[in-house]
N, C-alpha and C positions, 0 to 999 in steps of 0.2 A: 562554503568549503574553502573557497580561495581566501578569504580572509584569514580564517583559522590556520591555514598554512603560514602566512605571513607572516601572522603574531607568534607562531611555534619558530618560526626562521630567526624571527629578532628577540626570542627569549635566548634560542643557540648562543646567538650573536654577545647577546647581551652576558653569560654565562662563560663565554670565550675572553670576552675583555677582562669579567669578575676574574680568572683564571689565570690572566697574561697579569693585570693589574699584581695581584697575590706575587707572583714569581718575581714581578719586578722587586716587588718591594724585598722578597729575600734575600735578593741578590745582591739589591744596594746595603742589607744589613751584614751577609757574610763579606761584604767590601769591606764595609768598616772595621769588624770585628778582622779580617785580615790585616787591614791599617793600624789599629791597634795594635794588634800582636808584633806585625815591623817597630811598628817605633817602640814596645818595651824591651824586641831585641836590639834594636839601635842604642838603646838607650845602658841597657847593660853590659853591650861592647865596651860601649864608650867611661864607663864604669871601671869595667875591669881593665882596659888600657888607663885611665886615670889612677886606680891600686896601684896597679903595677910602677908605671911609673914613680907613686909615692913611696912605694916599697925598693925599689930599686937606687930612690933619692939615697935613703934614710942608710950610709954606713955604718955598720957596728961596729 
């Protein structure tokens, strides 16, 4: 009987980590896909200040 407790403690255990593991790895992928998203709005700032300024060069 105390055995069988054991092995049920360390499947918990084992099922805790499978679970913490899982989350981890969400987390680092909704990081990136946030990272992402920053830099193609970084990058279309920087965009549309570059327009601008070419549009603002260009006198007609």
């Amino acid at each position: 009987m105390k055995t069988f407790n054991v092995l049920q403690e360390r499947r918990t255990v084992n099922s805790s980590l499978q679970t913490l593991k899982q989350a981890t790895i969400e987390l680092t992928n909704a990081e990136k896909n946030n990272n992402s998203a920053m830099m193609r709005c970084n990058m279309l700032k920087c965009w549309g200040k570059i327009s601008q300024s070419i549009n603002t060069g260009h006198v007609h």
